[in-house]
Biopython code that builds the backbone (N, CA, C, O; Angstrom):
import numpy as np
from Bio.PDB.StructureBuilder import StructureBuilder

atoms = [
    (1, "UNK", "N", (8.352, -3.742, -4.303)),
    (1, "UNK", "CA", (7.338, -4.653, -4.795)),
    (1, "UNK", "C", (6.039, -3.871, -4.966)),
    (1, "UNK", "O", (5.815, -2.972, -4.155)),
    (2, "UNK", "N", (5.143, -4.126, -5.957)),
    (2, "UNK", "CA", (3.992, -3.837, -5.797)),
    (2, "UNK", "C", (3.197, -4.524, -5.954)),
    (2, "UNK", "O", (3.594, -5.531, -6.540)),
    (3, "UNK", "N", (1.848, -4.533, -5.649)),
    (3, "UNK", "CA", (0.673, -5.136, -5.324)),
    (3, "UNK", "C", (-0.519, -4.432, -5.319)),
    (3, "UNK", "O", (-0.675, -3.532, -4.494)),
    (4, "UNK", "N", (-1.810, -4.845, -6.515)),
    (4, "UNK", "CA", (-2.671, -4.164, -7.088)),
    (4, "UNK", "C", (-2.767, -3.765, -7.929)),
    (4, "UNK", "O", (-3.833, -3.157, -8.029)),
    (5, "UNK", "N", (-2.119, -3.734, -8.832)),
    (5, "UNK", "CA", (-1.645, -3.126, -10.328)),
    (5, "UNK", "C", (-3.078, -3.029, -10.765)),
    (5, "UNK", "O", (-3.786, -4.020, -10.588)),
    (6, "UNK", "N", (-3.582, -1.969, -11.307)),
    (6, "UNK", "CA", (-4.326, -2.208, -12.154)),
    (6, "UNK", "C", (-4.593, -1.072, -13.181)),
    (6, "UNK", "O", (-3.623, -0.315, -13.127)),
    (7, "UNK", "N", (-5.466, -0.648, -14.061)),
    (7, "UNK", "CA", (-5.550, 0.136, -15.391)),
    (7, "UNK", "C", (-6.000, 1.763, -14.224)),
    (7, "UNK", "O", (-5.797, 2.907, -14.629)),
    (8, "UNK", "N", (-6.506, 1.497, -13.046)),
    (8, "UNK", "CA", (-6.942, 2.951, -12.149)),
    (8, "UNK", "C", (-6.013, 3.492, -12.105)),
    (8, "UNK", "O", (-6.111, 4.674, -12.436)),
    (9, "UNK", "N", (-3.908, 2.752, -11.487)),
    (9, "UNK", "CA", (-3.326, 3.489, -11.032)),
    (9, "UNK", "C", (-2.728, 4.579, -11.580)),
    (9, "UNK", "O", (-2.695, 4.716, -12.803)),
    (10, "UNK", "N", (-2.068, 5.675, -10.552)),
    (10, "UNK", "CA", (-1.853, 7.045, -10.649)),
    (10, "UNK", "C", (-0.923, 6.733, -11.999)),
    (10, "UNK", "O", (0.069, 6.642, -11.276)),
    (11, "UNK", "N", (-0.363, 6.484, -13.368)),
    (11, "UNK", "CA", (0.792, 6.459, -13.945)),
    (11, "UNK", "C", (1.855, 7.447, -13.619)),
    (11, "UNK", "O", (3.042, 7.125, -13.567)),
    (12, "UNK", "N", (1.474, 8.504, -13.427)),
    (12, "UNK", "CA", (2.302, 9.450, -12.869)),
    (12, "UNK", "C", (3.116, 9.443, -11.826)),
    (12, "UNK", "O", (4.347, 9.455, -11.814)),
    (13, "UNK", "N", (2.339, 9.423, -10.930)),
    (13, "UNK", "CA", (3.015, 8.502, -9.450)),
    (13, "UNK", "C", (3.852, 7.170, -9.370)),
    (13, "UNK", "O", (4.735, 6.917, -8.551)),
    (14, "UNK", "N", (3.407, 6.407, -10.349)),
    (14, "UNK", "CA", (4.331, 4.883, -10.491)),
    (14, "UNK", "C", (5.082, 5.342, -11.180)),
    (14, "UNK", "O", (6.093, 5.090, -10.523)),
    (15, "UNK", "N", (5.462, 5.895, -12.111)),
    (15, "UNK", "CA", (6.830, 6.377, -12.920)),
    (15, "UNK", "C", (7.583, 7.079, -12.093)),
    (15, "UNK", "O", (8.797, 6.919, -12.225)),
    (16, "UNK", "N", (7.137, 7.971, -11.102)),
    (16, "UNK", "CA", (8.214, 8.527, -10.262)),
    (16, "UNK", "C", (9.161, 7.608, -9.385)),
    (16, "UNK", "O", (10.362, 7.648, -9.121)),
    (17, "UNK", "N", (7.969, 6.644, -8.994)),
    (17, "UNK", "CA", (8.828, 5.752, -7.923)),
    (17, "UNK", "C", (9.808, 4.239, -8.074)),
    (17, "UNK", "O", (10.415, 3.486, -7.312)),
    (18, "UNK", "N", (9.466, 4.370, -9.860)),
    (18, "UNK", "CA", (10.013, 3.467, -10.737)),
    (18, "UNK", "C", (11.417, 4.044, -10.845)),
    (18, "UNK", "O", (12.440, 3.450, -10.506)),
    (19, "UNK", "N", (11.335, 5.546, -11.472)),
    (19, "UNK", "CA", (12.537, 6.722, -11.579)),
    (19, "UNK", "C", (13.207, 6.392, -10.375)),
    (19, "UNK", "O", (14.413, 6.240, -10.569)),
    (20, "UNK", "N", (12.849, 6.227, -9.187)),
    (20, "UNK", "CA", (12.678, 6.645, -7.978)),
    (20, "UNK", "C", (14.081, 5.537, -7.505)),
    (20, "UNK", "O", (15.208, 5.825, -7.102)),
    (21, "UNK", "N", (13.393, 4.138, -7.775)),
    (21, "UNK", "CA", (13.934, 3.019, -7.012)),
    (21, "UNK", "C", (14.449, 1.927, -7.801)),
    (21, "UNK", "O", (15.317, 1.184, -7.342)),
    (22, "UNK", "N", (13.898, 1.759, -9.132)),
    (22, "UNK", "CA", (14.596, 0.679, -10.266)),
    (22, "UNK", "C", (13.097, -0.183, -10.370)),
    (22, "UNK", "O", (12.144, 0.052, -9.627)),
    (23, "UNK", "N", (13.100, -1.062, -11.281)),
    (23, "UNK", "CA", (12.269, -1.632, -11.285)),
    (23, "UNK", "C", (11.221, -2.239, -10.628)),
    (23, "UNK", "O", (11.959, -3.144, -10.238)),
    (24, "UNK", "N", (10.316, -2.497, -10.231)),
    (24, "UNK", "CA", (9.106, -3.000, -9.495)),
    (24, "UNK", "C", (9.142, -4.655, -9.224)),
    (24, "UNK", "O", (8.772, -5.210, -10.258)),
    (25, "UNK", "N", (9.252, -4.987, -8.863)),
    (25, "UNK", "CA", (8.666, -6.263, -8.177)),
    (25, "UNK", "C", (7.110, -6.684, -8.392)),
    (25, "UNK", "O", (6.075, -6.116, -8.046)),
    (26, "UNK", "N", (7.345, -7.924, -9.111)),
    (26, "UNK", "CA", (5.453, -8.083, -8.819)),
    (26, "UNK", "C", (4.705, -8.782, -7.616)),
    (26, "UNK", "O", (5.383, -8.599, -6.605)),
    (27, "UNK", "N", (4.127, -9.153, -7.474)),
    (27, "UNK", "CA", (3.354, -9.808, -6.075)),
    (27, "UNK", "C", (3.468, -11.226, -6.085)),
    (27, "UNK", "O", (3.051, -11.805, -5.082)),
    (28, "UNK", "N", (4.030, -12.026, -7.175)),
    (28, "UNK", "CA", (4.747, -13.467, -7.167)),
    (28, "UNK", "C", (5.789, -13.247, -7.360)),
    (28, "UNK", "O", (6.309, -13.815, -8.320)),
    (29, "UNK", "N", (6.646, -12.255, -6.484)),
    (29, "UNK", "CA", (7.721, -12.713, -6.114)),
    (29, "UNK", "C", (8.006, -13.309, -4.902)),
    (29, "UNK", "O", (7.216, -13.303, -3.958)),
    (30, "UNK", "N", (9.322, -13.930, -4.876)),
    (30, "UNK", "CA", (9.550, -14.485, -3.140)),
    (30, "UNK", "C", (10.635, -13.594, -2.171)),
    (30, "UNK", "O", (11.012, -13.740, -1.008)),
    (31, "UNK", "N", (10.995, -12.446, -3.401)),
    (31, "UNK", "CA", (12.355, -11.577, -2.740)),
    (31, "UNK", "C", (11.758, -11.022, -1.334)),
    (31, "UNK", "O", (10.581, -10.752, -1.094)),
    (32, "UNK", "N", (13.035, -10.910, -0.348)),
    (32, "UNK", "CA", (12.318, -10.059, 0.301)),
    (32, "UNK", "C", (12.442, -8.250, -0.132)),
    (32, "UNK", "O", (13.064, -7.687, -1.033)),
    (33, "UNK", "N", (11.882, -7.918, 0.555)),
    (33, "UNK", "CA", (11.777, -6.195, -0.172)),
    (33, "UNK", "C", (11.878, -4.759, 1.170)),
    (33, "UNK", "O", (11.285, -4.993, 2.224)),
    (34, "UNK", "N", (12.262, -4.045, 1.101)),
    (34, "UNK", "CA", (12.035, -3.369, 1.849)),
    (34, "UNK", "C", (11.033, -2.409, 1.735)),
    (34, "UNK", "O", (10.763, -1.701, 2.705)),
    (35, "UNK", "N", (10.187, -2.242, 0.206)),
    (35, "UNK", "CA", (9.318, -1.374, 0.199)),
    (35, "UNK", "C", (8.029, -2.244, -0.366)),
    (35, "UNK", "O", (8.196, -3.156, -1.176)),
    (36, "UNK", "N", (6.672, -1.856, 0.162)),
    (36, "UNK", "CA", (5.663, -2.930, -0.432)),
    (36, "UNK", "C", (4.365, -1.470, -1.315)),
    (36, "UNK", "O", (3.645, -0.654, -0.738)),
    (37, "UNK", "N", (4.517, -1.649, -2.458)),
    (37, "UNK", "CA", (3.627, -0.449, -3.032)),
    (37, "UNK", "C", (2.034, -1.250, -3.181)),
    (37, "UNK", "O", (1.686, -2.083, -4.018)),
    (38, "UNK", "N", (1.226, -0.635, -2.004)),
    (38, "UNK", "CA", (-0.446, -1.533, -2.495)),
    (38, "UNK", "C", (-1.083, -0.720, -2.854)),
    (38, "UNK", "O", (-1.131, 0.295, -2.160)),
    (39, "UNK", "N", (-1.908, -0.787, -4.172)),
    (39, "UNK", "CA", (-2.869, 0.206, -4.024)),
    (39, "UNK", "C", (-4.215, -0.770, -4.279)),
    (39, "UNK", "O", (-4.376, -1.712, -5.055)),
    (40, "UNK", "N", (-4.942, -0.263, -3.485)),
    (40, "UNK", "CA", (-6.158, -0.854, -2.821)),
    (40, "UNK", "C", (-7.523, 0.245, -2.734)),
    (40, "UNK", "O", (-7.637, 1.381, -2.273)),
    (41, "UNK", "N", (-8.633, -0.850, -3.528)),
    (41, "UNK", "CA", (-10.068, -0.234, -3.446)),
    (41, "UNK", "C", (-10.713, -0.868, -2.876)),
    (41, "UNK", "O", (-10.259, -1.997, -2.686)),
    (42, "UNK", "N", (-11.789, -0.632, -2.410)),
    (42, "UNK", "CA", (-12.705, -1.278, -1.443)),
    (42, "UNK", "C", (-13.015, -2.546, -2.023)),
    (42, "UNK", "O", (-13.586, -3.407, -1.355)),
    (43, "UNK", "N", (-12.731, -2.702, -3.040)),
    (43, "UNK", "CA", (-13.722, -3.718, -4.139)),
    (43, "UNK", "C", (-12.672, -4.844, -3.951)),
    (43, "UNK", "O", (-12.993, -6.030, -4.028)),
    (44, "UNK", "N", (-10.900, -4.264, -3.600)),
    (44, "UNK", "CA", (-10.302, -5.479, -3.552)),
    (44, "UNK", "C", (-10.321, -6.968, -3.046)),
    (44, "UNK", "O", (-9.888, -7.962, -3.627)),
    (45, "UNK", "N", (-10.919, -6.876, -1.843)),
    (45, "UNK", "CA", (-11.222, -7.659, -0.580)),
    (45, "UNK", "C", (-10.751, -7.284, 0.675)),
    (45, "UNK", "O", (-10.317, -6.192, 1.043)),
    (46, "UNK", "N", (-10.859, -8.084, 1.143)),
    (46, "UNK", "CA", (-10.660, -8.059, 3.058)),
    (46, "UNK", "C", (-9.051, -6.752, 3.245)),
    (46, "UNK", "O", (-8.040, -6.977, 2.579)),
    (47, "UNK", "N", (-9.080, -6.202, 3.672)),
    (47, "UNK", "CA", (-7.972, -5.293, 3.878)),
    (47, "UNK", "C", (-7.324, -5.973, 4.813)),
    (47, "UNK", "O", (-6.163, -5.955, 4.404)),
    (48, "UNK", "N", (-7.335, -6.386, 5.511)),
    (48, "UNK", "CA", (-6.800, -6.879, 6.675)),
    (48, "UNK", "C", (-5.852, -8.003, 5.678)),
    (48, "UNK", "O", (-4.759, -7.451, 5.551)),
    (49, "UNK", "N", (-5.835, -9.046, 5.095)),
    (49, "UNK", "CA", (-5.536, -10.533, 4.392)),
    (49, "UNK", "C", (-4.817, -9.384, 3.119)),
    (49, "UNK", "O", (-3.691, -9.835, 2.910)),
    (50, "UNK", "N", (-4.997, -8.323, 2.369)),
    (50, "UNK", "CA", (-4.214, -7.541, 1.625)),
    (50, "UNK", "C", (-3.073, -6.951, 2.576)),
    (50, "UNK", "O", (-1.965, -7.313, 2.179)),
    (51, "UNK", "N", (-3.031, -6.269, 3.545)),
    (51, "UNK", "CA", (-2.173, -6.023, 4.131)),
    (51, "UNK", "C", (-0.678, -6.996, 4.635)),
    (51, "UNK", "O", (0.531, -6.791, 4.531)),
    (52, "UNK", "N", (-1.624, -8.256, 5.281)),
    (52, "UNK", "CA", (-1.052, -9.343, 5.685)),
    (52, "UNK", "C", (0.333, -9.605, 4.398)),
    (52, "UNK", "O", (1.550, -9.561, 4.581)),
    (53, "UNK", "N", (-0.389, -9.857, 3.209)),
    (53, "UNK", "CA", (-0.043, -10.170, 1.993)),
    (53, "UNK", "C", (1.156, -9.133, 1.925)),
    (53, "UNK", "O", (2.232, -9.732, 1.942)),
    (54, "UNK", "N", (1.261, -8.030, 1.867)),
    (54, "UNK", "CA", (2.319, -7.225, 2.103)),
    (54, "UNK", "C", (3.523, -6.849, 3.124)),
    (54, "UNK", "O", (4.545, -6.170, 3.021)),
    (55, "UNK", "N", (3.056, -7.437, 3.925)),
    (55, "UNK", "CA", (3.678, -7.198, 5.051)),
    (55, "UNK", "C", (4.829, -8.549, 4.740)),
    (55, "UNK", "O", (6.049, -8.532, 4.901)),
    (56, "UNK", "N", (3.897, -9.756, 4.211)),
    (56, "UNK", "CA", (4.825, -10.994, 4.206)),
    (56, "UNK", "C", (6.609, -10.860, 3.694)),
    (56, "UNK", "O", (7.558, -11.188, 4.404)),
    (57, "UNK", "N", (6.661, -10.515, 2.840)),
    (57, "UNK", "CA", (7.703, -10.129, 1.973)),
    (57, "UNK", "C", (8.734, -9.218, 2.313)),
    (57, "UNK", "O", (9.825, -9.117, 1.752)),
    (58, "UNK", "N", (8.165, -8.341, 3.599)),
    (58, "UNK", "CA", (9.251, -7.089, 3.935)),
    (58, "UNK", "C", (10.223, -7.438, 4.759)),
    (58, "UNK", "O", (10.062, -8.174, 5.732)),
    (59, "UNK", "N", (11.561, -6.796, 4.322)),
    (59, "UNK", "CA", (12.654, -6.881, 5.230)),
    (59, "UNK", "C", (12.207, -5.987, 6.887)),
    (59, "UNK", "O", (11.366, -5.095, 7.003)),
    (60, "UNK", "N", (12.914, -6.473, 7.792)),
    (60, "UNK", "CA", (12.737, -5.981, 9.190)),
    (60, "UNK", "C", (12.252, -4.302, 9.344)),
    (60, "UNK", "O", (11.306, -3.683, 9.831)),
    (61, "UNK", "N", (13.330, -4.047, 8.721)),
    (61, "UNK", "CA", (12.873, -2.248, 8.827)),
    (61, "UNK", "C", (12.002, -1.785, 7.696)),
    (61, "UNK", "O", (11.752, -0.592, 7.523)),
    (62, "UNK", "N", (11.545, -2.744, 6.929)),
    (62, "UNK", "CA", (10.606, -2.484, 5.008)),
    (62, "UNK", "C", (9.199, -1.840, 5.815)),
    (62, "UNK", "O", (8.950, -1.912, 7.018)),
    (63, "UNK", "N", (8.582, -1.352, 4.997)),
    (63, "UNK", "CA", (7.623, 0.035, 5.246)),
    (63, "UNK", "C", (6.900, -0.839, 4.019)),
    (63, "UNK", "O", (7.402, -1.590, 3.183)),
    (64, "UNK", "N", (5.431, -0.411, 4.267)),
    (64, "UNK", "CA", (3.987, -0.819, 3.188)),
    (64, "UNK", "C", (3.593, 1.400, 2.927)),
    (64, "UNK", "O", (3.610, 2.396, 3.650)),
    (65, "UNK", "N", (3.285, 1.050, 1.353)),
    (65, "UNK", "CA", (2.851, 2.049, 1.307)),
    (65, "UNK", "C", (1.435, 2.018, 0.898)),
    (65, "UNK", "O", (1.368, 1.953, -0.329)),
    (66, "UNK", "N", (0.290, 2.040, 1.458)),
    (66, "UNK", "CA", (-0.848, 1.824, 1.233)),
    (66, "UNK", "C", (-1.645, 2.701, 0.008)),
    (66, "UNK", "O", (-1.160, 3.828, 0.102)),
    (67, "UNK", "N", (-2.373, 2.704, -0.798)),
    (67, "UNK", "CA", (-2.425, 3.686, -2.052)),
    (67, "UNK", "C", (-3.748, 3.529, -1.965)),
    (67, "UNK", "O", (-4.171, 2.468, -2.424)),
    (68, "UNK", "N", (-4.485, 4.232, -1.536)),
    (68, "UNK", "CA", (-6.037, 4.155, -1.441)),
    (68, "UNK", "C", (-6.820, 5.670, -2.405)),
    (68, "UNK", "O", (-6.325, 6.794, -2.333)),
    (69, "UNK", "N", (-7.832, 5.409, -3.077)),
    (69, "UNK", "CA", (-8.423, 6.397, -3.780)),
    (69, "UNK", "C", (-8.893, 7.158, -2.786)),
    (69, "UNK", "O", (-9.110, 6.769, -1.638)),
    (70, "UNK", "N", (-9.054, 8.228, -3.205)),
    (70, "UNK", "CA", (-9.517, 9.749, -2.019)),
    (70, "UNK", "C", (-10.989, 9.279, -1.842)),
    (70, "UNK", "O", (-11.593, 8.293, -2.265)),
    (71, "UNK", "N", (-11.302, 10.190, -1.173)),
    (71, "UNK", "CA", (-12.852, 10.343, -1.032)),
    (71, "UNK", "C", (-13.172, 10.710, -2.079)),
    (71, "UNK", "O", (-12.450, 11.367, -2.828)),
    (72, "UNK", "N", (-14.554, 10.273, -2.366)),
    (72, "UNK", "CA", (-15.622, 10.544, -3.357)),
    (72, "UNK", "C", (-14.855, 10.488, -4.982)),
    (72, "UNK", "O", (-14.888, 11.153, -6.017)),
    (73, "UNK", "N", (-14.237, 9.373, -4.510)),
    (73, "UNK", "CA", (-13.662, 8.620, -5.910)),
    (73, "UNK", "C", (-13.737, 7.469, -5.685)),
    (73, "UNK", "O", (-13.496, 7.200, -4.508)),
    (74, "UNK", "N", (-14.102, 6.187, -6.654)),
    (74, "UNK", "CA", (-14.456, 4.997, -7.167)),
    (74, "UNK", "C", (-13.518, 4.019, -6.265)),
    (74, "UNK", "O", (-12.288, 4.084, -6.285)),
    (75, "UNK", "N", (-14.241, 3.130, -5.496)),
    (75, "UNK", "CA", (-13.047, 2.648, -4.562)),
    (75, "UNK", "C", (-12.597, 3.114, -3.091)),
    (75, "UNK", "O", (-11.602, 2.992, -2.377)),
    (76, "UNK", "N", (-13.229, 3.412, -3.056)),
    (76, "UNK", "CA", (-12.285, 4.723, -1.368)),
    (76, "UNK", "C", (-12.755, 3.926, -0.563)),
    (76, "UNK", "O", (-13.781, 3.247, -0.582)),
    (77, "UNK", "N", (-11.809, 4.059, 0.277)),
    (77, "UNK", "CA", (-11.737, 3.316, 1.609)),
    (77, "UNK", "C", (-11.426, 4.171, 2.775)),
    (77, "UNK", "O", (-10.401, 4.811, 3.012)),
    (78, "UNK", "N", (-12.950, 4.003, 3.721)),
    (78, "UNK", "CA", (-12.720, 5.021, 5.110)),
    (78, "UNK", "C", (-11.662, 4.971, 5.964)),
    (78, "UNK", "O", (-11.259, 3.925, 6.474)),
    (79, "UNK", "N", (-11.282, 5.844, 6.111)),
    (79, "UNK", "CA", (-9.655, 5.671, 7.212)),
    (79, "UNK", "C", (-9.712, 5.521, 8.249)),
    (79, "UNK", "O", (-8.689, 5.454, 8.930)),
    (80, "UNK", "N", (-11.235, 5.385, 8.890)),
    (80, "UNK", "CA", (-11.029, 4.291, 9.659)),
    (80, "UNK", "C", (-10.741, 2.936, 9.991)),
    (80, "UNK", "O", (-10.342, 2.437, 11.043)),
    (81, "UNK", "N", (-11.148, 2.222, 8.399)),
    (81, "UNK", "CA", (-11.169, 1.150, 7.962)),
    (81, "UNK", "C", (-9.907, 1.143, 7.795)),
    (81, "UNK", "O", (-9.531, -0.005, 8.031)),
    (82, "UNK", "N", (-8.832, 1.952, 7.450)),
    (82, "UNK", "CA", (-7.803, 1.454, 7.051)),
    (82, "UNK", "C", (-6.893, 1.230, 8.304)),
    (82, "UNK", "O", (-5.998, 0.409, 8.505)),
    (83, "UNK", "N", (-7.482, 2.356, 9.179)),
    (83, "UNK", "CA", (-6.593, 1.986, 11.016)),
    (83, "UNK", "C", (-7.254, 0.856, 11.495)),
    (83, "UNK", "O", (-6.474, 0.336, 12.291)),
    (84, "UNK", "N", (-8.235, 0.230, 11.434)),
    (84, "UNK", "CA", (-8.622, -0.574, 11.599)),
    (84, "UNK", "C", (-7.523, -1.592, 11.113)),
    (84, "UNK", "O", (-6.423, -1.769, 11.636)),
    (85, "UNK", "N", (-7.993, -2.165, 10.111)),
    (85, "UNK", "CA", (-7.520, -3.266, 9.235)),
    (85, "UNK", "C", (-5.683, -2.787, 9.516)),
    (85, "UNK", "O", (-5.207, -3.923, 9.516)),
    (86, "UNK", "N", (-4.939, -2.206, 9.652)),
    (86, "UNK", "CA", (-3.523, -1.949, 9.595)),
    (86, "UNK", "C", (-3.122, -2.437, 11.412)),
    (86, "UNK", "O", (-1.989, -2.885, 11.588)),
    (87, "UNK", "N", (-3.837, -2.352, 12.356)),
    (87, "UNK", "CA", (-3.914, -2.560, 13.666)),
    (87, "UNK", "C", (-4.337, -4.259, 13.565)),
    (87, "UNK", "O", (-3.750, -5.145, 14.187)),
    (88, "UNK", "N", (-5.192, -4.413, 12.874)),
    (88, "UNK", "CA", (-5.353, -6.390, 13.061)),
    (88, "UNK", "C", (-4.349, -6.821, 11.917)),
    (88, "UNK", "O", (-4.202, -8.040, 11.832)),
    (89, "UNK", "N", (-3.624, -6.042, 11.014)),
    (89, "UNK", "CA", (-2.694, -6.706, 10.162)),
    (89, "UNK", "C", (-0.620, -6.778, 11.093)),
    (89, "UNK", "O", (0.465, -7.148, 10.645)),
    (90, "UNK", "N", (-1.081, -6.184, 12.518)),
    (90, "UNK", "CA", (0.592, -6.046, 13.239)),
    (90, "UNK", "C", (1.172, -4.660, 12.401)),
    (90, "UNK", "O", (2.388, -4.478, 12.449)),
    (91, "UNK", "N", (0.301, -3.648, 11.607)),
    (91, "UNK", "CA", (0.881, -2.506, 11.061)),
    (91, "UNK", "C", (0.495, -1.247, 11.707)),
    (91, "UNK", "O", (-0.676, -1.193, 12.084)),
    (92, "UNK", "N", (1.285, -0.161, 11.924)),
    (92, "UNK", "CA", (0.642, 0.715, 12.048)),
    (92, "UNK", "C", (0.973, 2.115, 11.358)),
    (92, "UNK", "O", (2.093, 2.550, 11.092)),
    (93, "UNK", "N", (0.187, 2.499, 11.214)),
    (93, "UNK", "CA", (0.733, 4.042, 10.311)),
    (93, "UNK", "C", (1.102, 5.572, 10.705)),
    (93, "UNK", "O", (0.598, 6.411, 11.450)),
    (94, "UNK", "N", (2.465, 5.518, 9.662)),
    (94, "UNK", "CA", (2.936, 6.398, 10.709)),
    (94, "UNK", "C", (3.757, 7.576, 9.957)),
    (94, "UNK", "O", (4.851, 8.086, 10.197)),
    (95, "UNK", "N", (2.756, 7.810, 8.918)),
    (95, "UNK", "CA", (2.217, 8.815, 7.782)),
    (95, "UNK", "C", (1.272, 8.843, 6.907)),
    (95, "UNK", "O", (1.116, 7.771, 6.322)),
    (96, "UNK", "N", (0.605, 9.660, 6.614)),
    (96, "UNK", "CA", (-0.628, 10.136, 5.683)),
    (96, "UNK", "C", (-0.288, 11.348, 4.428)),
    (96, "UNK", "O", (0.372, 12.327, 4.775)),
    (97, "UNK", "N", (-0.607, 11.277, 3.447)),
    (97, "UNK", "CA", (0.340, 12.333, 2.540)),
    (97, "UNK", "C", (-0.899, 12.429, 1.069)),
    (97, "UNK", "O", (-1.372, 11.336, 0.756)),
    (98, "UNK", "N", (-1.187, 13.162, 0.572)),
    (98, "UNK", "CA", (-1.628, 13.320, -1.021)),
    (98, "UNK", "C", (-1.109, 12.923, -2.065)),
    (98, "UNK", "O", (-0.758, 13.857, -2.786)),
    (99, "UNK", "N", (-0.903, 11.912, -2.469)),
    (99, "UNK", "CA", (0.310, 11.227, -3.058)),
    (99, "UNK", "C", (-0.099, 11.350, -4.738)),
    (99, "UNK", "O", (0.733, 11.164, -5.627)),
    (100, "UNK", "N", (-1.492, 11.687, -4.980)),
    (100, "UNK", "CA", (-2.135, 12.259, -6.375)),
    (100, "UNK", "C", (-3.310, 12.718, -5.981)),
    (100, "UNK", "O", (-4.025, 12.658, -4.980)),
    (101, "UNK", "N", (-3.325, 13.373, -7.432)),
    (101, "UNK", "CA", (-4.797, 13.916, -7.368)),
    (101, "UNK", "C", (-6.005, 13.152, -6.690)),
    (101, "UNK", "O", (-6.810, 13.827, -6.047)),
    (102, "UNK", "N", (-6.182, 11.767, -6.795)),
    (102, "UNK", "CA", (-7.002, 10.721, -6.894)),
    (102, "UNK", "C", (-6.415, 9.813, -5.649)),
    (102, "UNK", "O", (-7.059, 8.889, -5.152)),
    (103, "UNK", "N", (-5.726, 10.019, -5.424)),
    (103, "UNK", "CA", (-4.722, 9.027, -4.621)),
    (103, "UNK", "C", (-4.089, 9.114, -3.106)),
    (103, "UNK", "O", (-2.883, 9.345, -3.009)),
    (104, "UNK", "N", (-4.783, 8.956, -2.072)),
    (104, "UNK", "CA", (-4.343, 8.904, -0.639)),
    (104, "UNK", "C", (-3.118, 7.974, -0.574)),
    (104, "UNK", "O", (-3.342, 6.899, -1.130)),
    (105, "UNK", "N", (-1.345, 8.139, 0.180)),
    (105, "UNK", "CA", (-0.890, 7.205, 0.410)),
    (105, "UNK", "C", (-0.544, 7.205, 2.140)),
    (105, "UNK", "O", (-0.389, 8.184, 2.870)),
    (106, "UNK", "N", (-0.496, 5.939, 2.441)),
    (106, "UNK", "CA", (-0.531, 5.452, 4.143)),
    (106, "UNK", "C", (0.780, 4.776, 4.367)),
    (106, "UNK", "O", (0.726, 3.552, 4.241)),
    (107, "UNK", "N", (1.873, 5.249, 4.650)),
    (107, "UNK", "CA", (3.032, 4.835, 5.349)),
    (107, "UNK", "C", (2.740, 3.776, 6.371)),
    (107, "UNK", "O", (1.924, 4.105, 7.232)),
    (108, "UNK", "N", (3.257, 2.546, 6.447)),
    (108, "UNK", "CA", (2.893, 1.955, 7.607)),
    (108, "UNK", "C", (4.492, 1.332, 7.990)),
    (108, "UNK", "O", (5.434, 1.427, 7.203)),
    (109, "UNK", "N", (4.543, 0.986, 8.715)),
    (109, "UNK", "CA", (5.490, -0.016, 9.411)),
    (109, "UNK", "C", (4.903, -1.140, 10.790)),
    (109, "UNK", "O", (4.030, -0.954, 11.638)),
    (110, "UNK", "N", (5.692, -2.155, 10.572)),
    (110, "UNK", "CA", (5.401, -3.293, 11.439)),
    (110, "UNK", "C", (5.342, -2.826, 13.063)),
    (110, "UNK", "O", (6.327, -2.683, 13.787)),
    (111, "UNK", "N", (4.234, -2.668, 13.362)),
    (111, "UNK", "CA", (4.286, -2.702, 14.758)),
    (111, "UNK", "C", (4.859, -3.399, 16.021)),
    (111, "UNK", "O", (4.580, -4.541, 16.384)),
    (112, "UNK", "N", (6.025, -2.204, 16.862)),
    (112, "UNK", "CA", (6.561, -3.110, 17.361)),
    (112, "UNK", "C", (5.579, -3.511, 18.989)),
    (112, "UNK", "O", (4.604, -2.832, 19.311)),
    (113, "UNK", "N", (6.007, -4.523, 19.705)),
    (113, "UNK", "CA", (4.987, -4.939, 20.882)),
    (113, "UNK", "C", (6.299, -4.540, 22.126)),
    (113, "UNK", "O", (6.074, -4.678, 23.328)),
]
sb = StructureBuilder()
sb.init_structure("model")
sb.init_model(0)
sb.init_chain("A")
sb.init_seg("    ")
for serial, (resi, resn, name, xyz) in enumerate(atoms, 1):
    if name == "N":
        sb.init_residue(resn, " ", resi, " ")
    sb.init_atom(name, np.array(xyz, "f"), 0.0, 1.0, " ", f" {name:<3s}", serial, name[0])
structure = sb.get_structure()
């Protein structure tokens, strides 16, 4: 599934993971999913209620891949903010990677208690 679509994202990066996995899912779907693709700018809203939103949809073992713009690009979101907001969303992350030029991605999975 993905969530955030917009004219910023990496095309490069979404064609791989299109190649990757089969078609995309949009964010009105009701399937459940095991993978949730967000990409998220500060401008989106509350991170915490975006996360939530992703998390809803995942199968037990499904993983969020968080897609945040780098530093000192249009949109960026401090990573603290994002451990933050992934810790009050029941997520926690449990990879960090360069996923584009422009493009931080955040592995998360459901935190277990």
């Amino acid at each position: 599934m993905e969530i955030g679509f917009d004219t910023d994202v990496d095309a490069a990066l979404r064609t791989a993971v299109i190649e990757a996995v089969g078609e995309l899912l949009d964010e009105d779907s009701d399937e459940i999913v095991g993978a949730v693709l967000l990409w998220c700018r500060v401008e989106d809203g509350d991170l915490v209620d975006l996360l939530l939103d992703a998390r809803d949809p995942l199968a037990d073992d499904g993983v969020v891949w968080l897609l945040t713009p780098k530093a000192g690009r249009p949109g960026h979101i401090d990573p603290a903010d994002v451990a933050d907001s992934a810790e009050q969303a029941g997520l926690k992350s449990t990879k960090t990677l360069n996923a584009s030029p422009d493009w931080v991605a955040s592995r998360m999975v459901v935190a277990r208690r």
